[in-house]
C-alpha positions, 0 to 999 in steps of 0.5 A: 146460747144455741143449743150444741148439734150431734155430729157422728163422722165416718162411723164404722162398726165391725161386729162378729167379722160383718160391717155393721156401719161402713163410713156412717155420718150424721148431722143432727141439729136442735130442731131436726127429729130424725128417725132411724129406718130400714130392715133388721140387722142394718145397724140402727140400733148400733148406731144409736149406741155409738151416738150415745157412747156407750159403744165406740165406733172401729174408726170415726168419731162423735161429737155429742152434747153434754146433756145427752139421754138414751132410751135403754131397754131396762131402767139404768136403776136397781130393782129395788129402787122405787118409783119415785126413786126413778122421778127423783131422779129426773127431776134431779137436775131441775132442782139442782138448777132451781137451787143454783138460781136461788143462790146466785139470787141471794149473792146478787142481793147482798153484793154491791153493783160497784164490787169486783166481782158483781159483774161476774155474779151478773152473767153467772146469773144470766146463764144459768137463767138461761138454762133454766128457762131452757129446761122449764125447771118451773113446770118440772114438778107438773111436767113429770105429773103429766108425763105419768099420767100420759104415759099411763102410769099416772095411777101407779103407787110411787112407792112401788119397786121397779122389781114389781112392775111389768116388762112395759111398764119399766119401759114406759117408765124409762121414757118418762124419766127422759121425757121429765128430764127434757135433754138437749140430744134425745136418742130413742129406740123403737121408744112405741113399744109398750104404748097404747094408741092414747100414750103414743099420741101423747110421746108424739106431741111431747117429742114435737115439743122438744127444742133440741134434737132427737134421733129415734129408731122405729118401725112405727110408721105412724109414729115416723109420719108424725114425729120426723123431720128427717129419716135415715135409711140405713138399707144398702144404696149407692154411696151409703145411707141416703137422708130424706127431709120431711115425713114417712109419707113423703119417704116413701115416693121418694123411696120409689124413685130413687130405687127406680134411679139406682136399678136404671143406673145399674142397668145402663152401667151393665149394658156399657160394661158387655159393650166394653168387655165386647171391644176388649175381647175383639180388640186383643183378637183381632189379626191383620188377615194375611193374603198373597201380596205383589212382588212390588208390594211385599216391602212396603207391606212388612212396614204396613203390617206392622203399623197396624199390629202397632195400632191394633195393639194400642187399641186393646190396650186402651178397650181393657183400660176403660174395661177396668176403669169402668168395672172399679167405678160401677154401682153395686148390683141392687140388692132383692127387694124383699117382698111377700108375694103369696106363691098361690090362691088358697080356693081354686073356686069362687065360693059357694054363698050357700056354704055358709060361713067359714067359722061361726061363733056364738056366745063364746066366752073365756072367763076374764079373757073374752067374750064375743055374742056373734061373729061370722067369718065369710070366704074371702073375708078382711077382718081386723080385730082390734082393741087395747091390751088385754081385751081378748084380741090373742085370744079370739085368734087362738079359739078360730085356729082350734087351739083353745076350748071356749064356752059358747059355740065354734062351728069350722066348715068342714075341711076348712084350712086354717094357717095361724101366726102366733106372736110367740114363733117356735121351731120343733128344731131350731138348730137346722137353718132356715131352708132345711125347715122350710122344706122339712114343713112343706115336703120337698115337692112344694119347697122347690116349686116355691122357693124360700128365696123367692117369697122375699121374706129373709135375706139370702145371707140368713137362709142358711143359718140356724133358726136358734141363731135368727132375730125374733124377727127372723124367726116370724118372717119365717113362720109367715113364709110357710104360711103364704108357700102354701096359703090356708083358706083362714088366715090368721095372723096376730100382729105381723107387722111386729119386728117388720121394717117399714118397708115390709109392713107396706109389702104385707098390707098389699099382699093382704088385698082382695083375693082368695081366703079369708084373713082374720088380723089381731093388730095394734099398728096405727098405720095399718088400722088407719088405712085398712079397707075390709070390716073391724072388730073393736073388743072392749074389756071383758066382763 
């Protein structure tokens, strides 16, 4: 039997007085991976929620398949369950079906061919076949091997209790059961959190596996160039969200063009739009001039004058109708692009070779954390630091922005200005918006020369509202714009691209080109790694 498709009509969702989806609809068929983009707050991870049901739409509807499983962000199990609790539990189904075979078996044997009701044991039997075959209930028990250890939880005692394990690893968890189970529609969000670059690969490979369907919200550009058949952009355009067949690469071309399309379109639609208001206004203006007439013309002219009026009327009439005909039908302004442009160079003088290097490092060590023999950060130096969890990657950041004492030598040159983006954003006062801290931080001088609306970093909705009322990611965009309003000669910065859409991840790595200063770059993002052009640091576990 073919396999059941997700279909999601017209789906609107009001949240806190805002249309968070406005008219959404979806088609998801077996085989099609579609991949769930655009900026925080667009309602991707709502609309996952509605696909899956545990939310319900204003108006619309969903049609969804039976065996359905959604990626949650904690385990749908109590804290005391074990792990083997949890792989039971995927298992749980396979087995059942395995067992219902059995039993179909067993009455098909003792049956006789010529009983009423062997016919419909037969095709009981081959339905249920089917459906195991469709599962693979036969490698259930080596597939849910496989996916531990693939996810790197193979070496975890499965009578640990959840209550035990780690934030990732009870996410990682999450998403072996329902890799285990192999549902028919799989609903996923931001399913690469947690994962190394080994256990991402191996999510990859198993998704592209799968014969139904699978819709995943992500800011993995790698993962999104790997997996998708189809993306979703859920950024505002014209007519709602727009569907793009094939990978993230080809996205973005795509992207490019029809942003060029939407703002050409927009631009001839304004320029039509003051030709109109132009004739409207000249139209209801205009008077027939008056000037002395004949005595033979004077009865002629009343007729004449007042056929004109007629026509000029009309003419008015029909200026304004085409105005309002035009001004209901035209497309929706562009929203701004929100991209960093960094407000300034950070040296106003080509460096000096003679000065030496910006940080020096030598022997430093932090007992089980890091330990690094040398490093030389030169002015204008692209240094990304990368490595596995827990190799020190934080931590070196924390040492070249003087924020933590280390064993060994630092030696900064002197005056040097060092601008760090921690992974952990605080604010000294989270209850004053967006643009009050922003000014307070630069002084008022700098924030009107450089404007927070104008760096592309939040949206202009956002820029009045609270800081303890922002997203993390919100909050990060934030801290990143007081870094490039005023940018250090060291830039650090530890993954910034977490908690970026796509499209800003892109707008960051070109903002981080060749140019004045220096930055130093902590980051686990398999996109920017594979594309980056300065030097890397690869840190291995410390001794």
């Amino acid at each position: 039997m073919p396999e059941p498709a997700l279909l999601a009509h017209d789906l609107v969702r009001v949240l806190g007085g805002r249309r968070v989806l406005d008219g959404v609809c979806l088609t998801a068929a077996p085989g099609h991976r579609i991949g769930l983009i655009g900026e925080n707050g667009v309602g991707k991870s709502t609309l996952l929620r509605l696909l899956a049901g545990t939310d319900r739409p204003d108006s619309g509807h969903v049609v969804r398949p039976a065996d359905l499983g959604f990626l949650h962000q904690e385990l749908p199990h109590d804290p005391a369950s074990t792990l083997a609790d949890v792989v039971d539990g995927a298992l749980r189904e396979a087995r059942a079906a395995l067992t219902e075979l059995d039993r179909l078996t067993g009455l098909l044997e003792t049956t006789p061919q010529d009983a009423p009701e062997y016919a419909t044991l037969l095709a009981a039997y081959g339905r249920q076949l089917e459906n195991a075959e469709r599962q693979e209930v036969w490698e259930a028990d080596r597939r849910a091997a496989a996916v531990l250890a693939g996810l790197g939880l193979g070496a975890l005692d499965h009578g640990r209790s959840l209550a035990s394990l780690s934030g990732g690893q009870r996410g990682r968890l999450a998403l072996a059961a329902l890799l285990v189970r192999r549902p028919t529609a799989l609903l996923l969000d931001e399913p690469t959190n947690h994962l190394d670059d080994e256990a991402a690969a191996f999510l990859e490979e198993r998704l592209r596996e799968l014969p139904g369907t699978v819709v995943a919200a992500s800011h993995d550009r790698a993962f999104l160039d790997a997996v998708c058949t189809d993306l979703i952009d859920l950024d505002p355009v014209p007519g709602g969200p727009v569907r793009h067949g094939g990978t993230y690469s080809s996205y973005l071309a795509g992207r490019r063009a029809e942003r060029a399309r939407w703002e050409r379109r927009y631009a001839e639609e304004q320029e039509e739009l003051a030709l109109l208001r132009r004739a409207a206004d000249t139209s209801g203006g205009r008077a027939v001039p008056g000037r002395d007439r004949p005595d033979n013309e004077k009865m002629g002219y009343g007729h004449r004058a007042g056929r004109a009026q007629t026509q000029l009327a009309r003419r008015a009439r029909d200026a304004h109708r085409r105005l309002e005909l035009a001004e209901r039908r035209q497309v929706a302004a562009p929203p701004p692009v929100l991209s960093l442009r960094f407000a300034g160079p950070a040296a106003t003088a080509p460096p000096d070779p003679e000065d030496g290097p910006l940080v020096a490092v030598r022997d430093l060590r932090v007992p089980g954390r890091l330990s690094l023999p040398r490093l030389d950060v030169a002015a204008g130096d692209r240094l990304l630091v990368s490595g596995g969890n827990g190799t020190g990657k934080s931590t070196l950041l924390a040492v070249l922005a003087g924020r933590q004492d280390p064993g060994g030598e630092l030696r900064h040159r002197p005056g040097l200005r060092i601008g760090l983006l921690a992974q952990d954003t605080r604010f000294r006062r989270p209850e004053r918006t967006a643009r009050t801290v922003y000014a307070e931080a630069l002084g008022a001088e700098r924030a009107e020369a450089v404007p927070l609306s104008q760096l592309g970093l939040l949206a202009a909705a956002d820029l009045d509202r609270p800081v303890a009322e922002l997203s993390v990611g919100q909050r990060r965009r934030l801290a990143l714009a007081l870094l490039v309003a005023r940018p250090p000669e060291l830039l650090l910065l530890d993954e910034p691209t977490n908690h970026l859409s796509p499209r800003l991840s892109d707008e960051l790595e070109a903002a981080l080109g060749p140019g004045p200063g220096a930055v130093v770059m902590a980051s686990h993002d398999r996109w920017l790694r594979a594309r980056w052009r300065g030097r890397e640091l690869r840190l291995g576990n410390p001794d």
